[in-house]
C-alpha positions as CSV (number, residue, x, y, z in Angstrom):
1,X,2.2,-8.1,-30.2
2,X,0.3,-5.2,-29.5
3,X,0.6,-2.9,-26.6
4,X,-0.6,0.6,-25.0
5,X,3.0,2.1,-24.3
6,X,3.9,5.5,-23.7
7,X,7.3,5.7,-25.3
8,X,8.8,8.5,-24.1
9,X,8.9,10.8,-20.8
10,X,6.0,13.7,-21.8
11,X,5.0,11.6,-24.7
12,X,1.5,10.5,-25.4
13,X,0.5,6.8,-25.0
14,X,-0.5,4.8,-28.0
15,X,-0.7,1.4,-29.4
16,X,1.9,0.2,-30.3
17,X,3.7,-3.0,-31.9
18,X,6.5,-4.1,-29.5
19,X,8.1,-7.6,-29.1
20,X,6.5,-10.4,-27.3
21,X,8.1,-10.6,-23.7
22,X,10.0,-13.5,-22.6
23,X,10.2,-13.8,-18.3
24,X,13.0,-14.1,-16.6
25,X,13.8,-16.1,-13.4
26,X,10.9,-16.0,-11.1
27,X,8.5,-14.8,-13.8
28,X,5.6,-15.9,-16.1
29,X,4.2,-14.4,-18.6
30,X,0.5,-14.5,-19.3
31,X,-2.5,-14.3,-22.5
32,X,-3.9,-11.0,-21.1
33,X,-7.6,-11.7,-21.1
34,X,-8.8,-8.6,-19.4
35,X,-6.9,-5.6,-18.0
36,X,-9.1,-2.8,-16.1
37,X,-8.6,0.8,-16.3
38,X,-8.2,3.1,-13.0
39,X,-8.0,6.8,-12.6
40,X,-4.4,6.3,-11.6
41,X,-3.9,5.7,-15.5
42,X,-4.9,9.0,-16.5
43,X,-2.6,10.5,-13.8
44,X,0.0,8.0,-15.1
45,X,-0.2,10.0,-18.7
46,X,0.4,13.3,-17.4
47,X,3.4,12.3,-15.2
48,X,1.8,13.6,-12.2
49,X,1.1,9.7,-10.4
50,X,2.8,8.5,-7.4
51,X,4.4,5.5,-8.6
52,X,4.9,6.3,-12.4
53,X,7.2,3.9,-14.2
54,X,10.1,5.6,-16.0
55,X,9.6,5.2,-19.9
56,X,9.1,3.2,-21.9
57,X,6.6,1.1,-20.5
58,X,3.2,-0.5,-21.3
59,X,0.2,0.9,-19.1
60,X,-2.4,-1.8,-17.2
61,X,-2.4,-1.9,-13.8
62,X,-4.6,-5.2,-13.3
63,X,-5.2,-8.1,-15.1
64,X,-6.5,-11.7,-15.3
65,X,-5.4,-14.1,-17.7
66,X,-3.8,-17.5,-18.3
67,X,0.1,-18.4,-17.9
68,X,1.6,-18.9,-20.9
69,X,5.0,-19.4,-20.0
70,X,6.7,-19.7,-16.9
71,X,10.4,-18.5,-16.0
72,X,13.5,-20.3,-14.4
73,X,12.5,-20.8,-10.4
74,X,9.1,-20.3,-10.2
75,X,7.4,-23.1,-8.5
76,X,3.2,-23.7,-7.7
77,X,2.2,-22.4,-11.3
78,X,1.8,-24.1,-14.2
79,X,1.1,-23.0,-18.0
80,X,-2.8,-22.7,-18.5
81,X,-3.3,-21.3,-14.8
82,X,-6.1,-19.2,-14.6
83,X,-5.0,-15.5,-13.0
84,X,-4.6,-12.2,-11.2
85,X,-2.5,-10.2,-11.1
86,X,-1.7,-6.2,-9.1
87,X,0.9,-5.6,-11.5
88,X,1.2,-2.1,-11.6
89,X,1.9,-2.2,-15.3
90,X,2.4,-4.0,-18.4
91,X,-1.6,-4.9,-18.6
92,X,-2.8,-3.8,-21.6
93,X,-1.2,-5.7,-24.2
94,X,-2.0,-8.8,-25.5
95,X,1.0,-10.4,-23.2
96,X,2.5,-9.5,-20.1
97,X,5.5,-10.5,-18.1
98,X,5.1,-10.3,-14.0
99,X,6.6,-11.7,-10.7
100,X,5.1,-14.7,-10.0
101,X,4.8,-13.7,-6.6
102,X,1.5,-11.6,-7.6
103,X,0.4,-14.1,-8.8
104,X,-3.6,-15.0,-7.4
105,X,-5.3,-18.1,-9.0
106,X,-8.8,-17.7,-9.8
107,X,-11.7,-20.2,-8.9
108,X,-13.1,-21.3,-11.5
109,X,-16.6,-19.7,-11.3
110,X,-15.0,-16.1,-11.3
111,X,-14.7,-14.3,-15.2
112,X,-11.2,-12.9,-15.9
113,X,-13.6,-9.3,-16.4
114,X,-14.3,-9.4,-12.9
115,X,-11.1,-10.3,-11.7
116,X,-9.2,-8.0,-13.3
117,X,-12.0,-5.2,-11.8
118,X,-11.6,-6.4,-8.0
119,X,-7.7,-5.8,-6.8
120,X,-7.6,-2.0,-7.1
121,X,-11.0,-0.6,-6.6
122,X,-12.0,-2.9,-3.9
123,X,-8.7,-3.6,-2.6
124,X,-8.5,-0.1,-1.8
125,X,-12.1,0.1,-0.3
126,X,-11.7,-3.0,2.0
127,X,-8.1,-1.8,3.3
128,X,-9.0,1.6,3.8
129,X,-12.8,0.9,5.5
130,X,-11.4,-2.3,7.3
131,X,-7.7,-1.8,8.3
132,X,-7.1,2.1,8.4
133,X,-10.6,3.5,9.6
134,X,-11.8,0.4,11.5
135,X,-15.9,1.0,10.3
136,X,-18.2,-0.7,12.9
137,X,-21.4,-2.2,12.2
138,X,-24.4,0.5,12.7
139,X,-21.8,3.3,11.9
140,X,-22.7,5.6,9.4
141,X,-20.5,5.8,5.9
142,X,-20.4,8.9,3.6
143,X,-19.0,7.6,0.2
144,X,-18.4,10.8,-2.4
145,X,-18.1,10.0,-6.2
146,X,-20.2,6.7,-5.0
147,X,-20.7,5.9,-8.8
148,X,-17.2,5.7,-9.7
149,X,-14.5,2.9,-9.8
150,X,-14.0,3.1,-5.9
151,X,-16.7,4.7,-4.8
152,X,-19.2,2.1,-5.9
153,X,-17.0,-0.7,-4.0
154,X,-17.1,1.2,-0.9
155,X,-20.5,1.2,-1.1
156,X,-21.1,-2.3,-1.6
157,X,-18.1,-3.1,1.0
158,X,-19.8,-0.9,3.9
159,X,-23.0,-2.6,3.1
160,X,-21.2,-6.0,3.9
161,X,-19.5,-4.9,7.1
162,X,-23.0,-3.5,8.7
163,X,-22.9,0.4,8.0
164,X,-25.6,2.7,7.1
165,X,-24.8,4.1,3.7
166,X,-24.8,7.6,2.6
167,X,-24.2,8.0,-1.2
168,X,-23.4,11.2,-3.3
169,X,-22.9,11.4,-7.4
170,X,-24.4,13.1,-9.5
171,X,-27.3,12.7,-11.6
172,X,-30.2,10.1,-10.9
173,X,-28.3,7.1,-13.1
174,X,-25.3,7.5,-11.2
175,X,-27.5,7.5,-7.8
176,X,-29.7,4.8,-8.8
177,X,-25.9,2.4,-9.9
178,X,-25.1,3.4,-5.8
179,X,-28.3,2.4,-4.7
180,X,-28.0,-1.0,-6.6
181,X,-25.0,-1.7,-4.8
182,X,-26.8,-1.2,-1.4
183,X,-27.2,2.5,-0.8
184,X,-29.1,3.6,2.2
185,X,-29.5,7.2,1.6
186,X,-28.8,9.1,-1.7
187,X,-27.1,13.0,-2.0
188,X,-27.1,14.7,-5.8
189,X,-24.1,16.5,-6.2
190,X,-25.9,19.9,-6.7
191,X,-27.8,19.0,-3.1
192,X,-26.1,20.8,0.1
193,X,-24.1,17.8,1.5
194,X,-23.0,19.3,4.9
195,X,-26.8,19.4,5.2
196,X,-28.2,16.4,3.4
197,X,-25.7,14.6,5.9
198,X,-26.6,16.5,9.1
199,X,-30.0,15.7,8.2
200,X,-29.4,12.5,8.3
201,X,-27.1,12.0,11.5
202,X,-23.4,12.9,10.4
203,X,-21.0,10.2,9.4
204,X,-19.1,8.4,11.3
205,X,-16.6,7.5,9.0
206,X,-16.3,9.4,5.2
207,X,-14.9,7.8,2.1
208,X,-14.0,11.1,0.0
209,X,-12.6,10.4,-3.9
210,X,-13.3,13.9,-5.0
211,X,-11.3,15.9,-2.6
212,X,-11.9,20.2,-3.2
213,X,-15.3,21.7,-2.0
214,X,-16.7,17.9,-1.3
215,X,-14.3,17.3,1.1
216,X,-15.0,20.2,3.0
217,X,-18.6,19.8,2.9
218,X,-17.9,15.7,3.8
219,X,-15.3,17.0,6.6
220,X,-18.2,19.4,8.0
221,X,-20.9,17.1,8.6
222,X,-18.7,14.6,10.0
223,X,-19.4,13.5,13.4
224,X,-17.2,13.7,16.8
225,X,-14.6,11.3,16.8
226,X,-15.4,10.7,13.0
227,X,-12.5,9.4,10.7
228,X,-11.8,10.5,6.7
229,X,-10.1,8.8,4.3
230,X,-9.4,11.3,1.5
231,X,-9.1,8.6,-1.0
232,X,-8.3,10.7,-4.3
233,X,-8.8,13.6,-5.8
234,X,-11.0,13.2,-9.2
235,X,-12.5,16.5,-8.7
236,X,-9.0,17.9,-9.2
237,X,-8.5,20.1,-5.8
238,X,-6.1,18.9,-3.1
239,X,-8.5,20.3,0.3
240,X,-6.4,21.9,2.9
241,X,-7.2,20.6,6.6
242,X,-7.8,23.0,9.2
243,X,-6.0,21.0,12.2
244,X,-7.9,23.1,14.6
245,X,-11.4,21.7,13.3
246,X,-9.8,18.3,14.0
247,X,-8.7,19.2,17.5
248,X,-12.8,20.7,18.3
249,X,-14.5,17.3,17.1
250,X,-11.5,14.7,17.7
251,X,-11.5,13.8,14.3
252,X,-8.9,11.4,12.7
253,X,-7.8,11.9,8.7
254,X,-6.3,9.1,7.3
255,X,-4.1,8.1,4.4
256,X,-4.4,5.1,1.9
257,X,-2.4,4.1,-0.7
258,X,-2.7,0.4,-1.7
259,X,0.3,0.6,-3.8
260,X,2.3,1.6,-0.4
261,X,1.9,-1.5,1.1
262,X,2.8,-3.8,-1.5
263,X,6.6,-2.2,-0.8
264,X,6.0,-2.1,3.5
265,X,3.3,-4.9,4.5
266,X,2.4,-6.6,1.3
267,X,0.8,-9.2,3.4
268,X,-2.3,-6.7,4.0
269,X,-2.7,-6.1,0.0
270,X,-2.5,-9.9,0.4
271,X,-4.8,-10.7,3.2
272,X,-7.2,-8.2,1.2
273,X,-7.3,-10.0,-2.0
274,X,-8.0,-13.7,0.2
275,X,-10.9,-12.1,1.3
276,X,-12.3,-10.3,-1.7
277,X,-11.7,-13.6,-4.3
278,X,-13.6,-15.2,-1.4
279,X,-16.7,-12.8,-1.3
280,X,-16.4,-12.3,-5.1
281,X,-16.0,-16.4,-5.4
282,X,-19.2,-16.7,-2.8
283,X,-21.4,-13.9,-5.0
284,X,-21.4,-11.8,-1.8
285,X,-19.7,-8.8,-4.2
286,X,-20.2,-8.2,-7.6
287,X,-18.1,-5.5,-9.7
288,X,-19.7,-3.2,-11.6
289,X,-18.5,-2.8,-15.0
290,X,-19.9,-0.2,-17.2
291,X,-18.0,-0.5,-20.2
292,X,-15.8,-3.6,-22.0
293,X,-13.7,-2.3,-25.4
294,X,-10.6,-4.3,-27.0
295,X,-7.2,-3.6,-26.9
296,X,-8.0,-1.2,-30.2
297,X,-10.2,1.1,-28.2
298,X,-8.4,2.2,-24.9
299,X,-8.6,5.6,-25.6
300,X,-12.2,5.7,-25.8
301,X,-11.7,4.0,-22.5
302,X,-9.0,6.2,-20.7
303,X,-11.3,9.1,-22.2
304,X,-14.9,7.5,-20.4
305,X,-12.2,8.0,-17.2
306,X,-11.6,11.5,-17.9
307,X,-15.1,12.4,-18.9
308,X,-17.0,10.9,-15.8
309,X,-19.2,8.6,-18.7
310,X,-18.8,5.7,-17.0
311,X,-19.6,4.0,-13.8
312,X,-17.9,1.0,-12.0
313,X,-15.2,0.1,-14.2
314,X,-14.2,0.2,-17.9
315,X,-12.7,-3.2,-18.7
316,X,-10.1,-3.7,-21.7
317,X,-10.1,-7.1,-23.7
318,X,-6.8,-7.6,-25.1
């Protein structure tokens, strides 16, 4: 079968023609039918993310599909189950093996492309906006990067949970995909956004996925008692946070790593997805995918990522 592995420790990834898997007890394995790409995958290739898997293994870290084949001790599944999964890896290939304790079963009105789009992007954006910084109804949001794979979910997600919504990207496309998904206010990246922001009230709580001079501009217009969630760093600048600015305004700077809780509380990831499938199952959220390429193209994909060409999410069909 085929899969997009990297092989070795430093090595690039590449497609590759590798044995079809066979799950062990507690496993299944599953006819990958859409596995979506996340800026943790380009981190992933250069050694640099959090949680990279020692080599060799298959990259994908969400997918839908159908079981295919189910291991010793698994109970509650059967073959021909529709699927999501969080699986860290092992999604783009044409077959994947993963603990069948993942496992989420789809309703039958959602698309395997939009499953596999939801547990990353907007599990991140609902845990972060929900369970770390607590956003009220009538608060103000900042998002930053609000066109991209998070961004635009935290948008949408803020919408839903009664927040006035300040998004900046850059260019008018990449405004107009933010205002789509329920937008209030909208900030070009080459606009002042300490001032845009002021202008407009402060923010009560700021959703940053750009990190460097964003950040600080974000961080500068945020209000008294305001809370930031620096959420990644695509504009390739870790800020540095002057604790004495937080001490002047009360501010609050908060972490959020999905991935972390899936090894401490996986019953938030958990209580996350229930609710997103639910919205998502409802129509009340829609993801936004830019871009669907098979198995064959995932460069062009990964490269999309790296480029900033796409909005929403790139989607691969196995």
């Amino acid at each position: 079968m085929l899969a997009y592995r990297i092989q070795s420790e430093n090595a690039a990834a590449t497609l590759c023609d590798i044995d079809l898997p066979v799950p062990g007890a507690g496993q299944i394995r599953v006819a990958i039918r859409a596995c979506a790409l996340n800026f943790a995958d380009l981190l992933m290739q250069k050694g640099t993310y959090q949680d990279t898997p020692p080599a060799p293994f298959t990259m994908g870290m969400e997918i839908a599909g159908v079981i295919d084949e189910i291991g010793p001790g698994v109970a509650g599944l059967k073959r021909g189950d529709r699927v999501a999964i969080y699986s860290g890896q092992g999604g783009l290939a044409e077959f994947g093996v993963f603990d069948a304790q993942r496992v989420i079963l789809l309703p039958e009105n959602v698309s395997f492309q939009d499953a596999a789009a939801i547990m990353i992007a907007y599990g991140t954006s609902h845990i972060a906006l929900n369970h770390r910084a607590r956003l009220q109804k009538g608060e103000t949001l900042l998002v930053t990067g609000a066109a991209g794979g998070v961004g635009l979910t935290a948008v949408e997600i803020g919408k839903l949970m009664g927040a006035t919504v300040i998004a900046q990207a850059r260019g008018s496309e990449k405004l107009e995909v933010a205002r789509a998904a329920g937008a209030d206010h909208l900030v070009d990246a080459d606009e002042d956004l300490r001032q845009r922001v002021r202008d407009l009230g402060g923010a009560d709580v700021v959703y940053d996925a750009i990190g460097g001079d964003v950040f600080k501009a974000a961080f500068r217009a945020t209000n008294p008692e305001g809370r930031l969630l620096p959420i990644g760093f695509a504009g390739g600048d870790v800020p540095q946070i002057p604790a004495n600015h937080l001490l002047v305004k009360n501010l609050t700077v908060i972490g959020v790593y999905i991935g972390g809780y899936l090894k401490f509380r996986p019953e938030i990831v958990q209580d996350s997805f229930d609710t997103l499938f639910r919205w998502l199952a409802e129509g009340l959220i829609k993801p936004h995918v830019s871009h669907v390429l098979p198995l064959t193209d995932t460069a062009r994909g990964m490269a999309l990522l790296k480029d900033r060409k796409s909005t929403g999410k790139v989607v691969i069909t196995p």
